[in-house]
N, C-alpha and C positions, 0 to 999 in steps of 0.2 A: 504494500500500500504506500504511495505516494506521502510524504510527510506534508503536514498542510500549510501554506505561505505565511509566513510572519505577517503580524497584521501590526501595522504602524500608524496610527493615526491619532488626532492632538483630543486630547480631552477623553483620555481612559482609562480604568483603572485594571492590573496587570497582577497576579500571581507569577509571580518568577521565581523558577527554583530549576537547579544545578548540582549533577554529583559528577562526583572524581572516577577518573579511571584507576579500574579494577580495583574499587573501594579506596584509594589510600585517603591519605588523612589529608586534609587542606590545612586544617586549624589545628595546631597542636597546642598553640598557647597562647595567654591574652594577648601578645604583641601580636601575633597573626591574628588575631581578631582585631587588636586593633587597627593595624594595618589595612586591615579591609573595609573597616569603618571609613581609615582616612581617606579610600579610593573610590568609596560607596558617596561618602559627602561631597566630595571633591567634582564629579560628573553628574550626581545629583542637582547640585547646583548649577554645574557648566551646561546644562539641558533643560535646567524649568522644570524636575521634575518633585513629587511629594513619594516622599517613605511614609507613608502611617504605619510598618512592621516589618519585624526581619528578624530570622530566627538563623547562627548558625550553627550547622551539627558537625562533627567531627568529618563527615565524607560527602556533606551536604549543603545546600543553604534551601532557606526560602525567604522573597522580601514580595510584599506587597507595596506594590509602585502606583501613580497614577500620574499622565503625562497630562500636557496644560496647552500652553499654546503652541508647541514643537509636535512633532512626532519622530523623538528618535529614539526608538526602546533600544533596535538592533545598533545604532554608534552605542547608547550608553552602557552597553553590556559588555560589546565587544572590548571599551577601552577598560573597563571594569576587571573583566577576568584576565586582559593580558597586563594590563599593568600589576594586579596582584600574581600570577603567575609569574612575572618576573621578579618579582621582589623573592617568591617565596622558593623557586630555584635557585636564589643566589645564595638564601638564607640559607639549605639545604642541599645546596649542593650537587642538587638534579637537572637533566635536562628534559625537554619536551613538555606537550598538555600536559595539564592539571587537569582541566575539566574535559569532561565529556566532551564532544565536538558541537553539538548545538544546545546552546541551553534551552528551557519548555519556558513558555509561557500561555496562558490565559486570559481572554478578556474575562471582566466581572460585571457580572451586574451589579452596580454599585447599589441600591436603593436596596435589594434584596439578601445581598451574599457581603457588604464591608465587614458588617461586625463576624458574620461566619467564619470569611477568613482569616479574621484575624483571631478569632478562637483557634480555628486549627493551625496555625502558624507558630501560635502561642505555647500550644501543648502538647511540640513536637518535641521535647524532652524527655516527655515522660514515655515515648517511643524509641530510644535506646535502650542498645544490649542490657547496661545498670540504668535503670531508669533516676533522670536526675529531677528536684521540683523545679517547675517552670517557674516560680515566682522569684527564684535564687540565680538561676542561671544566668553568668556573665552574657553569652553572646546571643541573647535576646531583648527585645525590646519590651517584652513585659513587665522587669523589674521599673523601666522607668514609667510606664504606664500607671503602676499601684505607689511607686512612693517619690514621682516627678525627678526632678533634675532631669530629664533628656538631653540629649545635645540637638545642636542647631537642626541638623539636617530630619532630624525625626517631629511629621507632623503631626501632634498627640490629638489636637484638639478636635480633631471633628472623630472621632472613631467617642471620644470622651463626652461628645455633648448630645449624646443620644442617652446619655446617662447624666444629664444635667452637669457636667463639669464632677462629678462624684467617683474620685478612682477608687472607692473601698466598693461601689455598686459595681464595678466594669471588674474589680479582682473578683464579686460575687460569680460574676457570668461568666467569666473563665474557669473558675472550680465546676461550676456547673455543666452535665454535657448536653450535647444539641438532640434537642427532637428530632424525630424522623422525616419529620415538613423540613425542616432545617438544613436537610443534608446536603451540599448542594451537588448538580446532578451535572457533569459534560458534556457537550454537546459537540459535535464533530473536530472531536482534541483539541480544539481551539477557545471553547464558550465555556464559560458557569452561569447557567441562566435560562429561564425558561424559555418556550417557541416565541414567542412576540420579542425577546430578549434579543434570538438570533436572530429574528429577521429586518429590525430594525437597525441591527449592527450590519450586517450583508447589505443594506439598502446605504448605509454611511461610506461603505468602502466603496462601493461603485460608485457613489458620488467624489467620494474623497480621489481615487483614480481619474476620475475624469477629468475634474479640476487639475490634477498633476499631468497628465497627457496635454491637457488644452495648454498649460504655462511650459510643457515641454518646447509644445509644437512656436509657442510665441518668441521664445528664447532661443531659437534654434540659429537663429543666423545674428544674434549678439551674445555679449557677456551675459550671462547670468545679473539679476541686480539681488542684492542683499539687506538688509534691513543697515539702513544707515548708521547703527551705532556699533556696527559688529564693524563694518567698512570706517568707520573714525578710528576705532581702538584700532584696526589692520595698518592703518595708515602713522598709529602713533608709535608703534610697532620698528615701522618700517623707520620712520625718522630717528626714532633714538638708537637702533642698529647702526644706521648709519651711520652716526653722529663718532658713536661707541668705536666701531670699526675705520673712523674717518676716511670711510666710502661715499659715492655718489649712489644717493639712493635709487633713483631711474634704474640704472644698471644692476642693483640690487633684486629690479622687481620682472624687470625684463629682459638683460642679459643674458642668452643663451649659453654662451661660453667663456664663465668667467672662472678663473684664477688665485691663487694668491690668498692675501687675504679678504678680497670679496666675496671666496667662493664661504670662505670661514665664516663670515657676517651671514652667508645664504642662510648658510645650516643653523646659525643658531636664530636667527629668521624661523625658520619654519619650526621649530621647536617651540619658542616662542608661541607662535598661528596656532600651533597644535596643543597647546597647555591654555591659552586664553581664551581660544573662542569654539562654538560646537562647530564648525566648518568639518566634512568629513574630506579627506584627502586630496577627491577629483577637486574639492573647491579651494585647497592650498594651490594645487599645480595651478588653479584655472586666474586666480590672482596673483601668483606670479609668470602665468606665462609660460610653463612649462608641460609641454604638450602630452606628455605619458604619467601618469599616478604611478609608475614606478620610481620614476627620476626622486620624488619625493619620499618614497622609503627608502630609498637608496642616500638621500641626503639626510634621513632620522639615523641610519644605523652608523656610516660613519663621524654622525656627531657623537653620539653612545659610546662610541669608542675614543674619544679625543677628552682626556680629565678637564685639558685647560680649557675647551669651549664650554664644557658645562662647566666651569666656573664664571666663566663669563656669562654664558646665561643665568646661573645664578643673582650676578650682579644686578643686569639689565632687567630680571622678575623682582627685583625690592623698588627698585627706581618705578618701574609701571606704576607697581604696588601704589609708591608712597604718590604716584600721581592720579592716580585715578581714585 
């Protein structure tokens, strides 16, 4: 059977969950948890997206996502497992995947299935080998749900205000298990939600497709245009490399075959493009000019490998930082 198309579309709410190959362990200890927090927050943010939960297990995770005005589940995931995939190789001393090769995900019915899933999210603790309490467990988000402090990127309050702001009522309903009405049911590997559920979502993506064909077809014989605040920061980007590298920025953006230390300013250019803003790769190469999406991995990896450039990009992400 055919796996079924990732559905990407703005304003959704998502079950995402991931395991490892041939079980091994992802998490071994709070630094890898927290590690994944900072990579979970970090693309969270850089995509508009909300965490209301996230559970993770030793060979496992699951987060309940909901997108907004973007639709990028598939960028925020992909940068998600490969940036903590490489952190956690280096820690450990391995090479290749960590995870499975496509992660699952879910649309929800938000109005029927939020609080659902965040029960079963919740209580996937007490589903391991030694079963641990969900209300204790470091790498979930329930401990912050019953006794607050959350961090930034976890959005508590609407799973909470269906319980009037009351987290001793919302720990009630987590000890408590779900009725049979409650359970929620799949719908062609892709839905939690009843028929009216998926056909209202199936009548969204034909729309939502069409809209993206029609903007293809208008874009076709120009640049791409981009929401002007991502193209200001692209552009403030490009002048303080410049400045940094005491390069001519034009040649920086549109130089073909550049040298030296220009080619040095590219790379950390694009690093930069790729740590600040959601642009996925064809639209780095497509605003600088560079006609293959490979040229641009090729320009990530032997940055990766050069200490003093990412020093220097270190520098040039405090300076953004302290301007913006």
């Amino acid at each position: 059977m055919a796996r079924p198309k990732r559905i990407n579309i703005p304003h959704c709410l998502y079950h995402v969950f991931s395991r490892t190959n041939s079980g091994d362990i992802a998490f071994q200890d709070i630094k890898d948890q927290d590690r994944f927090f900072y990579y979970l927050e970090k693309y969270t943010r850089l995509f508009s997206f909300r965490v209301h939960a996230f559970c993770l297990l030793p060979n496992h995770f699951h987060l309940l996502l909901e997108s907004t005005d973007l639709s990028s589940l598939s960028e925020i995931m992909r940068r998600l497992l490969t940036a903590y995939t490489i952190y956690y190789n280096r820690r450990y001393s391995r090479h290749g995947h960590l995870f499975q090769g496509r992660f699952k995900s879910l649309v929800v019915h938000k109005a029927d299935y939020l609080l659902t899933l965040s029960w079963y999210i919740h209580k996937n603790p007490e589903k391991m080998p030694v079963p641990v309490n969900p209300e204790t467990y470091p790498g979930s988000s329930l401990h912050y749900y019953i006794n607050g402090g959350e961090p930034s990127f976890l959005y508590t309050s609407e799973i909470l205000s269906w319980f009037k702001g009351q987290r001793n009522k919302y720990a009630d309903f987590i000890r408590k298990g779900l009725d049979q009405d409650s359970i929620p049911v799949i719908h062609q590997q892709r839905y939690i939600g009843g028929d009216a559920f998926v056909k209202r979502m199936n009548k969204r993506i034909t729309i939502h497709n069409q809209k993206k064909s029609a903007a293809a077809k208008k874009t076709s014989t120009q640049k791409q245009k981009k929401p002007q605040k991502e193209n200001n920061l692209a552009d403030l980007m490009l002048k303080k490399v410049a400045e940094y590298f005491g390069c001519d920025a034009e040649s920086l953006r549109n130089g073909h075959y550049i040298q030296g230390n220009p080619a040095k300013a590219r790379r950390v250019l694009i690093a930069l493009l790729r740590e600040r803003l959601p642009w996925s790769i064809p639209q780095i190469a497509q605003y600088l000019g560079i006609r293959q999406k490979s040229g641009i991995y090729y320009q990530l990896k032997q940055f990766s490998k050069d200490t003093r450039l990412n020093q220097d990009f270190k520098n040039l992400l405090k300076t953004l930082k302290n301007e913006s």
